[in-house]
C-alpha positions as CSV (number, residue, x, y, z in Angstrom):
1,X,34.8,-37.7,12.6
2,X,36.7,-34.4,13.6
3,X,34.8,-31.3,11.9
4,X,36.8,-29.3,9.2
5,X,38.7,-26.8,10.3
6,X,37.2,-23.1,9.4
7,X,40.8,-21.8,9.3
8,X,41.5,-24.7,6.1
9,X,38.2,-22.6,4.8
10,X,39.2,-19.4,5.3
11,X,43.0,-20.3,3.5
12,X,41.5,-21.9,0.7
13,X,39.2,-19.1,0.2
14,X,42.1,-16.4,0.1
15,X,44.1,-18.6,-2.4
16,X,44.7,-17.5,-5.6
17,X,41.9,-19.1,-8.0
18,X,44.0,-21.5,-9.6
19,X,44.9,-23.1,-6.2
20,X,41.5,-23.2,-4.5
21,X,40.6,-26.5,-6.7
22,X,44.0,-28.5,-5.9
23,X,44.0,-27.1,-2.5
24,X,40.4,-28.6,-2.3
25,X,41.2,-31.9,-3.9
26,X,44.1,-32.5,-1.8
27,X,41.6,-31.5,1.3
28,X,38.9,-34.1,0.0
29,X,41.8,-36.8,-0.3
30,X,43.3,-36.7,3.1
31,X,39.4,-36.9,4.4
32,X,38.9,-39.7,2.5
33,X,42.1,-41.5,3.4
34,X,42.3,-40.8,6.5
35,X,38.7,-39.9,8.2
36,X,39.6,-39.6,11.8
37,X,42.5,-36.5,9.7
38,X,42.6,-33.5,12.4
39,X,43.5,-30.1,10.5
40,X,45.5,-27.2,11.7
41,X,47.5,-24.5,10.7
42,X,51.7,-24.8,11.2
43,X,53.8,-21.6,10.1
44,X,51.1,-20.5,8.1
45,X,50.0,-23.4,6.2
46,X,47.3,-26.1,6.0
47,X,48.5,-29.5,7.8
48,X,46.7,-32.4,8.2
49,X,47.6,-34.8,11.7
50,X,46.7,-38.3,13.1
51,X,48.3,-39.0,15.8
52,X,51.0,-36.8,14.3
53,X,51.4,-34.5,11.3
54,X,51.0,-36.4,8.5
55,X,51.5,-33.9,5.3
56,X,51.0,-30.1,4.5
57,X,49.7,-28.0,1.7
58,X,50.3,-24.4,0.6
59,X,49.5,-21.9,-2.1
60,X,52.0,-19.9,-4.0
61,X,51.7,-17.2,-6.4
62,X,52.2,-19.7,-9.8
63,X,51.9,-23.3,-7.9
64,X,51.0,-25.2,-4.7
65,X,53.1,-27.5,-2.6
66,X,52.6,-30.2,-1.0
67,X,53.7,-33.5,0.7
68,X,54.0,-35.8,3.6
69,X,56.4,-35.0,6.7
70,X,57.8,-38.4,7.0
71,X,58.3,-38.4,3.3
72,X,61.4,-39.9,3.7
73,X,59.9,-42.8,5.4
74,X,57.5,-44.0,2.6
75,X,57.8,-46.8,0.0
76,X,57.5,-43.8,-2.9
77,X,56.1,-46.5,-5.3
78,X,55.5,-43.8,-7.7
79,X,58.8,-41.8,-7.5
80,X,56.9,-38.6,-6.5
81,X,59.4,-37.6,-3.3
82,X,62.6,-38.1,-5.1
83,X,65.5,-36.0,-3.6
84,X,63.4,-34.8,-0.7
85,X,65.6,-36.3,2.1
86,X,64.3,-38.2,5.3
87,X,61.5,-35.3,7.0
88,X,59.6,-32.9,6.0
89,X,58.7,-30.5,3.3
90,X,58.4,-32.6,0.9
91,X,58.4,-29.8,-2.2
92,X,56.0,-31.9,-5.0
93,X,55.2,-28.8,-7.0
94,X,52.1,-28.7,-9.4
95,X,50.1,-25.7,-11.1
96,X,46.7,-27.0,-11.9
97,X,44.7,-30.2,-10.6
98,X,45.3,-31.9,-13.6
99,X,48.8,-31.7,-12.4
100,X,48.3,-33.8,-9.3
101,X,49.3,-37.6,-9.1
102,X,46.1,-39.9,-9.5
103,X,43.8,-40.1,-6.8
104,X,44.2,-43.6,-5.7
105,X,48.3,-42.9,-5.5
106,X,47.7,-39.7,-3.4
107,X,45.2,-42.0,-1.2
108,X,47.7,-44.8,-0.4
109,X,50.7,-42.5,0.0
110,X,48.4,-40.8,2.9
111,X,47.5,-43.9,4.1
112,X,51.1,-45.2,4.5
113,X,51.6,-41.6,6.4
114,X,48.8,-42.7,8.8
115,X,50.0,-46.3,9.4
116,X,53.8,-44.9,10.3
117,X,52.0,-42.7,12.5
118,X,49.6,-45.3,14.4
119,X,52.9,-47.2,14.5
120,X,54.9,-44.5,16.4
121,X,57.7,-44.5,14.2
122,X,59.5,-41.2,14.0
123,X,61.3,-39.4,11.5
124,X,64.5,-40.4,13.1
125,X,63.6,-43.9,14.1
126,X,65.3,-45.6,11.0
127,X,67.3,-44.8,8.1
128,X,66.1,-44.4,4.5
129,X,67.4,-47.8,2.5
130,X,70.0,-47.0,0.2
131,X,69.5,-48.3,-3.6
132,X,72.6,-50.0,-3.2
133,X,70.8,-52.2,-0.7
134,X,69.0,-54.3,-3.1
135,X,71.1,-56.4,-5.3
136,X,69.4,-58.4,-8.4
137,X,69.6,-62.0,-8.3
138,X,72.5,-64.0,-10.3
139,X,70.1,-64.9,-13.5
140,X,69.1,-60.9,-13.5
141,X,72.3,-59.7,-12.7
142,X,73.4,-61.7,-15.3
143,X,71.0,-60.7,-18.0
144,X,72.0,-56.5,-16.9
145,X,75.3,-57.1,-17.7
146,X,74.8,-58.1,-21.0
147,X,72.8,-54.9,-21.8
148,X,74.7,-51.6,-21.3
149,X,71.4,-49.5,-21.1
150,X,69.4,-51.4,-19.0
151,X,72.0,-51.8,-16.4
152,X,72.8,-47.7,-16.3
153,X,69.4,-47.5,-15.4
154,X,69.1,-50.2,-12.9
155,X,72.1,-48.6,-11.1
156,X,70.7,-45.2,-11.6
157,X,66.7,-46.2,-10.0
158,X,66.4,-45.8,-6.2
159,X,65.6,-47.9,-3.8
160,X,62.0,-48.2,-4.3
161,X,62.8,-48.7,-8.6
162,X,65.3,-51.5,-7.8
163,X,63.0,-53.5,-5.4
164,X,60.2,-53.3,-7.7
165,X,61.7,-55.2,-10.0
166,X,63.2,-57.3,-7.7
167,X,60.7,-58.2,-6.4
168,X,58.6,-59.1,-9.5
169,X,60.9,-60.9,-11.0
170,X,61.7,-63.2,-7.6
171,X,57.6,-63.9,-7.3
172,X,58.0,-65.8,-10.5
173,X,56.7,-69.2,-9.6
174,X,57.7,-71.2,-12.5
175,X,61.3,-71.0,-14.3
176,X,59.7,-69.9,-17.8
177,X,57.4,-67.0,-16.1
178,X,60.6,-65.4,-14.4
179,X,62.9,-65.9,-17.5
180,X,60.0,-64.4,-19.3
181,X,60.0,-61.4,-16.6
182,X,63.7,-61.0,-16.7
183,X,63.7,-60.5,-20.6
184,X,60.6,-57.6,-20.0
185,X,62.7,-55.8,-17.3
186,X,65.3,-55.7,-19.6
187,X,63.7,-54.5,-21.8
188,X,62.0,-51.5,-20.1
189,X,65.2,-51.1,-18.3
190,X,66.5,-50.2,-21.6
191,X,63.8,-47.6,-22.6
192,X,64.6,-46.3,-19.1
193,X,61.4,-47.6,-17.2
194,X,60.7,-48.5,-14.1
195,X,58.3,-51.5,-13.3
196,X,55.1,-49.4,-12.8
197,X,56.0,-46.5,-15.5
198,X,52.3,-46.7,-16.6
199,X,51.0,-44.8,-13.2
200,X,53.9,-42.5,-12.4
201,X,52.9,-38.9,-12.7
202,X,54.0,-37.6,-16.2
203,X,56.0,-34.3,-15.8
């Protein structure tokens, strides 16, 4: 397990006091993700590697930022790199700790970062999916057309949005449980929901 880096200390320490505890926490999470994590310092910030960089930190005067540098690359189950493009700087912006996505999302985002790294697959090595990739099935496509709202948001979800629902609704193993899941997506769809609202970080 690779010591932790005094120059991570020494940052931390010269933060301003509302971004020593997320600056810590996101520490704590990378180490516990990831133990074998390496830290060093890259155009003045914290960054954390395995077998590559994996993410970055870095205090501001009224918030820190944060995020992964294949951020493009990841799943994004939880919608938190929206909009940042396929490398780096991911710019998730919070103010306090309380701020921060929960742990265990945090923990498997990093954990995705470490597994594209151990795969050697580079920021350029494929394409970000497009959400016009995934296309519902007949029955659901069906069932979208037939509600106005639920369909603007289907089309307006990403990638990652559309598959999840997708996907749930295509693991059905019996005819009643997918009709049954079609009419819920709908319904969510309508209220403008994706399929795993409940743990998204509320902004």
């Amino acid at each position: 397990m690779p010591p932790r880096a005094s120059t991570h200390d020494s940052y931390i320490a010269k933060a301003a006091p509302f971004a020593q505890p997320i600056l810590r926490k996101l520490r704590a999470l990378y180490h516990k993700a990831c133990p074998n994590v390496v830290e060093s310092i890259k155009w003045g910030a914290p960054f954390f590697e395995h077998k590559g960089l994996l993410g970055s930190m870095a205090a501001f005067k009224k918030h820190v930022s944060f995020g992964f540098w294949k951020g493009g690359l990841l799943r994004d189950p939880a919608g938190l790199l929206k909009g940042v493009g396929n490398t780096y700087m991911a710019a998730i912006k919070v103010a306090s700790v309380d701020e921060l996505p929960p742990d265990r999302t945090l923990i498997a985002y990093i954990k995705e970062a470490v597994d594209l790294n151990e795969k050697g697959v580079s920021i350029m090595s494929r394409s970000k999916p497009k959400a016009s990739d995934v296309k519902p099935p007949a029955d659901f496509a069906a069932a979208l057309k037939k509600n106005r709202k639920a369909s603007d948001t289907f089309k307006g979800f990403s990638y990652c949005h559309r598959k999840e629902y997708v996907e749930w609704i295509a693991d059905a193993k019996k005819e009643e449980t997918r009709n049954r899941r079609i009419a819920q997506a709908i319904e969510m769809l309508a209220e403008g929901k994706s399929r795993n609202w409940k743990y998204e970080r509320k902004r």
